[in-house]
C-alpha positions as CSV (number, residue, x, y, z in Angstrom):
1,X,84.7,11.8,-23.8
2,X,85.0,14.4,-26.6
3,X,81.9,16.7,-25.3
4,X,83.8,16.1,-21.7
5,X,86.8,17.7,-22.4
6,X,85.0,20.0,-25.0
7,X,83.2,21.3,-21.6
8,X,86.7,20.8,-19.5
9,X,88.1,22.9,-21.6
10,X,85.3,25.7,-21.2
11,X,85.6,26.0,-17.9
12,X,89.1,26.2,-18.1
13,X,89.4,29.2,-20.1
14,X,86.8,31.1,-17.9
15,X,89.0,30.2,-14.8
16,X,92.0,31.8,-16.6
17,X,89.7,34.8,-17.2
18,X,88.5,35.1,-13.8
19,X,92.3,34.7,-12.3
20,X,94.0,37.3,-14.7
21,X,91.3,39.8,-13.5
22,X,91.9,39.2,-10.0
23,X,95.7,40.0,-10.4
24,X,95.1,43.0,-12.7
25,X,92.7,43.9,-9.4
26,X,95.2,43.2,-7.1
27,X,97.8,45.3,-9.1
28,X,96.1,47.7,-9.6
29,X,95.2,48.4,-6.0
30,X,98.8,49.1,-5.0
31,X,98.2,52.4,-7.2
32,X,102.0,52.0,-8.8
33,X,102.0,54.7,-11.8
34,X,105.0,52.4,-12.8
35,X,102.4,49.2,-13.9
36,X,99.9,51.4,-15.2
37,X,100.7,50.7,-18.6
38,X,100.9,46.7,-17.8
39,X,97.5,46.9,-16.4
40,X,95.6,49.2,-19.0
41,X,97.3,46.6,-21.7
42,X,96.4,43.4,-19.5
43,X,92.5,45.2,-19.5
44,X,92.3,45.6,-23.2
45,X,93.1,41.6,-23.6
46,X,90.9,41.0,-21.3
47,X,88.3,43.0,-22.7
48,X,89.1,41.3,-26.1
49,X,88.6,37.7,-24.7
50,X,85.6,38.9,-23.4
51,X,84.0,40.0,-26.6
52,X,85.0,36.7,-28.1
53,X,83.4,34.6,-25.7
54,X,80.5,36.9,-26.4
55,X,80.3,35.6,-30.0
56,X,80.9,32.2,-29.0
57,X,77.6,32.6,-26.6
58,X,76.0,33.1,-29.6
59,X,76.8,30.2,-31.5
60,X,73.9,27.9,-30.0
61,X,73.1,25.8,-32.9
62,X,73.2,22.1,-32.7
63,X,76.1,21.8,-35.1
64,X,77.7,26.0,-34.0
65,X,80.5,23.9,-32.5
66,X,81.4,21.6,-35.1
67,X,84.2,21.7,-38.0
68,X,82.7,23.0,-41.1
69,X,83.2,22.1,-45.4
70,X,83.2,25.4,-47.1
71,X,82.8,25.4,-51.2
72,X,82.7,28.2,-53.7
73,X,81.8,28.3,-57.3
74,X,82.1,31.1,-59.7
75,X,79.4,32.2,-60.8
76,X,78.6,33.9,-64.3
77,X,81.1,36.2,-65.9
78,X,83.7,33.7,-67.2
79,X,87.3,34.6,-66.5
80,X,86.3,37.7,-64.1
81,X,83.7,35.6,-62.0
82,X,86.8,32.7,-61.6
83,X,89.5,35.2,-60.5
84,X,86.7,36.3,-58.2
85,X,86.1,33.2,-56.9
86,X,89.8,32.1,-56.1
87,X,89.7,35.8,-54.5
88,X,87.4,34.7,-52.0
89,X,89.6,31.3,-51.2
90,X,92.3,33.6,-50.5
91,X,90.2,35.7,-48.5
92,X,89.0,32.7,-46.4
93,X,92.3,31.0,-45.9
94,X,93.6,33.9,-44.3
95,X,91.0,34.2,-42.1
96,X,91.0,30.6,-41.2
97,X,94.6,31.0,-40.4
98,X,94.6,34.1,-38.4
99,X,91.9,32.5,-36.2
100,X,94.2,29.4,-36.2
101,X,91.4,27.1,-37.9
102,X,93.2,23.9,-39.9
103,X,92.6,24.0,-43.5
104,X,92.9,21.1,-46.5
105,X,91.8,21.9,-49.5
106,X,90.4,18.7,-50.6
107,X,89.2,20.0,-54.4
108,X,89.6,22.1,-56.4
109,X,89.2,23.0,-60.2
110,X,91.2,25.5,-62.0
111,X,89.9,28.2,-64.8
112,X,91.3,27.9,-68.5
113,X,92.4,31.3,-68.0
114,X,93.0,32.1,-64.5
115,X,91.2,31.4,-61.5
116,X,89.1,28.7,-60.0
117,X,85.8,27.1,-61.6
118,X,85.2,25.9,-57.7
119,X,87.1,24.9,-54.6
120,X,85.8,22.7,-51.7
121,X,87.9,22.8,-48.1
122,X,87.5,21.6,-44.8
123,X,88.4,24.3,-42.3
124,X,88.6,22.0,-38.6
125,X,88.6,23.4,-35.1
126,X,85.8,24.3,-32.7
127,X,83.3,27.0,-33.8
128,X,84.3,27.1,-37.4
129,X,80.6,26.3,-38.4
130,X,79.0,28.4,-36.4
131,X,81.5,31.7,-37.4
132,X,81.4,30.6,-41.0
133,X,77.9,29.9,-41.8
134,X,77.4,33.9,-42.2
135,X,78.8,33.7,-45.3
136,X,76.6,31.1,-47.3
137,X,75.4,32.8,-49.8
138,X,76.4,35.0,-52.7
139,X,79.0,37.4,-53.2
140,X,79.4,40.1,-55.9
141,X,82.2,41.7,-57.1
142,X,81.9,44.9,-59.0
143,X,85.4,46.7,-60.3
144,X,87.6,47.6,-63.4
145,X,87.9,44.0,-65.0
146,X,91.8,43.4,-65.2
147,X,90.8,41.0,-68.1
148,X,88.8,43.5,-70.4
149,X,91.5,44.9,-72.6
150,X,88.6,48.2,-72.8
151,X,88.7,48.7,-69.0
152,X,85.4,48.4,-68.6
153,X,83.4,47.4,-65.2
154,X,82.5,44.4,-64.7
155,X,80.1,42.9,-62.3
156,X,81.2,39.2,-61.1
157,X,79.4,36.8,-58.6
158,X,80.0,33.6,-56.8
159,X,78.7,31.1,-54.6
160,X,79.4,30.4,-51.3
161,X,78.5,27.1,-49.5
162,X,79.0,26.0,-45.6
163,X,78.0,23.0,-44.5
164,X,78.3,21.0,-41.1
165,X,80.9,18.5,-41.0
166,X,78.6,15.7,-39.7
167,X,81.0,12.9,-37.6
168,X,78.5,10.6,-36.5
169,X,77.7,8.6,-39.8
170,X,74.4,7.5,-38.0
171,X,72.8,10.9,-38.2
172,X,72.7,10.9,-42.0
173,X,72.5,6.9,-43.3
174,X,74.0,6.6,-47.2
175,X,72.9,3.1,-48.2
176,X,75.8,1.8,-50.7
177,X,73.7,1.1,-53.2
178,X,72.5,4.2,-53.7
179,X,75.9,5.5,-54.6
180,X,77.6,5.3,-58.3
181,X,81.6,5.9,-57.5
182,X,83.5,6.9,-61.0
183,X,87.1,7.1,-60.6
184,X,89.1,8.9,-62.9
185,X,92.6,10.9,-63.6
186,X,93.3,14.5,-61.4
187,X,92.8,17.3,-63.8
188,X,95.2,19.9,-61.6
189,X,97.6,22.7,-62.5
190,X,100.2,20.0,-63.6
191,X,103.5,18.8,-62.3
192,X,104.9,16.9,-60.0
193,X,101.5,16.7,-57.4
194,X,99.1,15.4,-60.0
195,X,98.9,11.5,-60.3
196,X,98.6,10.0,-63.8
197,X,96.7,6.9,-62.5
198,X,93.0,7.2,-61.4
199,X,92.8,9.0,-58.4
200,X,90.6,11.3,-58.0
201,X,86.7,10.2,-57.1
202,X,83.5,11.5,-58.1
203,X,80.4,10.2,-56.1
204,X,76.6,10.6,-57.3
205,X,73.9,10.1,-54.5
206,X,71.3,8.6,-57.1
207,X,68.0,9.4,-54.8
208,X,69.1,13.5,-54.6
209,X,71.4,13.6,-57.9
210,X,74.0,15.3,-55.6
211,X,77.6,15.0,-56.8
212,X,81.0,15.3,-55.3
213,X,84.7,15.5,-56.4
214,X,87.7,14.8,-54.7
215,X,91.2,15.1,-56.3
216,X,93.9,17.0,-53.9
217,X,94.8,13.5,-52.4
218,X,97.4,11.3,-54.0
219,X,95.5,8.2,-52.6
220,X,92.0,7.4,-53.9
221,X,91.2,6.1,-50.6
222,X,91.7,9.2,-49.1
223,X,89.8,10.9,-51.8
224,X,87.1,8.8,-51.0
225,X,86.5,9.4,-47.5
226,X,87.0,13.1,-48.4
227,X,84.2,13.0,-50.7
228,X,82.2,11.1,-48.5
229,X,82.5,13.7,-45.7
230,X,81.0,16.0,-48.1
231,X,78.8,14.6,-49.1
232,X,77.7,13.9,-45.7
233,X,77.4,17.0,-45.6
234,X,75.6,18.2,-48.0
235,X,72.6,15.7,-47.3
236,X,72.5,17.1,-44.2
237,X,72.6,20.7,-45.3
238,X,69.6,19.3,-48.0
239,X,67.9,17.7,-44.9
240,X,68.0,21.0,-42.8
241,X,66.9,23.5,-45.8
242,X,63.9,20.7,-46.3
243,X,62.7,21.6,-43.1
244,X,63.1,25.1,-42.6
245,X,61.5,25.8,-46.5
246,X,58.6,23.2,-44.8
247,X,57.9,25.5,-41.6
248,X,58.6,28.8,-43.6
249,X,55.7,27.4,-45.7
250,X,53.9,27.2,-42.7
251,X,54.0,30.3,-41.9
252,X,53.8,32.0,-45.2
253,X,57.0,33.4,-45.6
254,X,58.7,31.7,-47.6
255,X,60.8,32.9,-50.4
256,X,63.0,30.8,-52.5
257,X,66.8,32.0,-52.8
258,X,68.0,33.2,-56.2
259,X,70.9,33.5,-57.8
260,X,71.1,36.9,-57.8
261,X,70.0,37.4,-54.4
262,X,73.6,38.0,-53.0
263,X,74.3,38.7,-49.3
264,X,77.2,40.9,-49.8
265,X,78.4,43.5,-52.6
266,X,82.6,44.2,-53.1
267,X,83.3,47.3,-54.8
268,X,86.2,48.4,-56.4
269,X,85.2,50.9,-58.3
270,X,84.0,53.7,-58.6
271,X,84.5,53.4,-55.1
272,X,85.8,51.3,-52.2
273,X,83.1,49.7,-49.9
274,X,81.9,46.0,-48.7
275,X,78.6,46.4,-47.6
276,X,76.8,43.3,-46.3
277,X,72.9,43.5,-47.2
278,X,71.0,41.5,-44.7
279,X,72.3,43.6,-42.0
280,X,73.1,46.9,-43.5
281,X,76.9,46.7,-41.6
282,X,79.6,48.3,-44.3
283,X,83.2,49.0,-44.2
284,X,84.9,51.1,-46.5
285,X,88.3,49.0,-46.6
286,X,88.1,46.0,-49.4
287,X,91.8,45.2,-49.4
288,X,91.5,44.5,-45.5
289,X,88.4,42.3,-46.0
290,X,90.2,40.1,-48.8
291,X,92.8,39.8,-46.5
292,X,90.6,37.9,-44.4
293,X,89.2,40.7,-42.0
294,X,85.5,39.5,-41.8
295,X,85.0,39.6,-37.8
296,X,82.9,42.4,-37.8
297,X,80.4,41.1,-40.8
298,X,80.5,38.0,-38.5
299,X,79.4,39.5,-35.3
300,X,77.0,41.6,-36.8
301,X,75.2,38.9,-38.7
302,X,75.3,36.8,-35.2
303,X,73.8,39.8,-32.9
304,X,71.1,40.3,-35.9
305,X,70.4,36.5,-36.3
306,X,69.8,36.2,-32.3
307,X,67.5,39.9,-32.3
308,X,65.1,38.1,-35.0
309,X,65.0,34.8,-33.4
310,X,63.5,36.3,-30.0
């Protein structure tokens, strides 16, 4: 039923497509200088949809369609490399919400200082996976540290992690006993939202060692089932990077990831540029891209991700 009205829906919008240009046709053939400007405005929307369906053409991976979980963890660099990485939250909460994507943040740890140590959200609606996954990897930072009393440059990193939200809780078994569930008190910014009694969860997959936290909920239960969605998660992402380092093998090109192999560079100073290095696409405009203006790193990494799979 869902992939029914998933395709119902599909259709639909390409019907509206279809009907708007046959009226801005028909419009336009009356040749009335008085709805030009109508028309040439109802073409540009048009021609905006259209480049968004293109993307969405694109996004033919098995789980392209799906919700998505979305961690990042500072990296090294202490109190810089934690501002940087609640930066990026920021960033992709205001992306999520201009696209009109539903966010929770369903963990998150605060720096001694300022910042984040790391933050785990789920960002729901259709395609967020498949727009999202551009950015797993990691990002640098380099400006004038607003931390170093010297004003010095500082070079900070973080780690960015999408994964799949995987509904189907067949495709990825968990036997319970292969679990160890600790309980134990929120550690948040304070106040009013933070529980004093044991709610926040930490799970340990014993066969992979993977862990994961939940604590934004005021009900373990639903800390739980948060942290058993990512974990979910994350045995699938394990599952899939299994296989893909097993057929890169293969082949014989296979090189691990690094930490300091990062996908995309910030900088602040001594000049202003975000430059993404896999597919050499730049802008010279930081402030919008930490506002959440990442469509055209998106598309790019999409059109060069389809180019080197044909």
């Amino acid at each position: 039923m869902k992939k029914t009205a998933r395709l119902r829906g599909y259709v639909d919008e390409w019907q509206t497509i279809l009907q708007r240009a046959s009226d801005a046709l028909e419009l336009a053939s009356l040749e009335d200088e008085d709805l030009r400007a109508d028309i040439e405005a109802e073409r540009d929307e048009l021609l905006h949809e259209l480049e968004r369906k293109e993307t969405q053409a694109q996004l033919s991976g098995p789980y392209d369609r799906d919700s998505t979980i979305l961690a990042i963890h500072a990296g090294a660099g202490g109190t810089d490399s934690q501002d940087w990485a609640q930066m990026l939250l920021r960033m992709y909460l205001r992306w999520a919400e201009s696209h009109g994507f539903e966010v929770d943040i369903i963990d998150q740890s605060d720096g001694e200082e300022a910042g984040i140590k790391s933050a785990t959200l789920t960002i729901d609606g259709e395609y967020a996976y498949g727009y999202l996954r551009s950015e797993k990897g990691v990002h640098r930072l380099v400006r004038i540290s607003p931390f170093d009393s010297s004003h010095r440059r500082h070079t900070s990193f973080a780690l960015v992690e999408v994964l799949p939200q995987v509904e189907a809780e067949d495709e990825i078994a968990i036997e319970p006993n292969d679990l160890r569930i600790d309980t134990y008190r929120s550690a948040g910014a304070g106040g009013q939202n933070v529980q004093k009694n044991e709610t926040a969860i930490r799970i340990t997959h014993l066969p992979t060692g993977l862990v994961v936290t939940c604590q934004n909920e005021r009900s373990q239960v639903q800390n739980k089932e948060n942290a058993m969605r990512v974990l979910r998660a994350r045995l699938m992402d394990l599952k899939q990077r299994q296989q893909e380092e097993e057929l890169a093998e293969i082949r014989g090109d296979y090189i691990k990831a690094e930490w300091g192999s990062q996908i995309r560079s910030y900088v602040l100073h001594p000049y202003q540029m975000v430059k993404d290095h896999r597919t050499d696409y730049e802008v010279a405009n930081p402030s919008a891209v930490l506002d959440g203006d990442l469509d055209g790193f998106i598309d790019t990494y999409l059109k060069a991700s389809i180019g080197q799979s044909t």
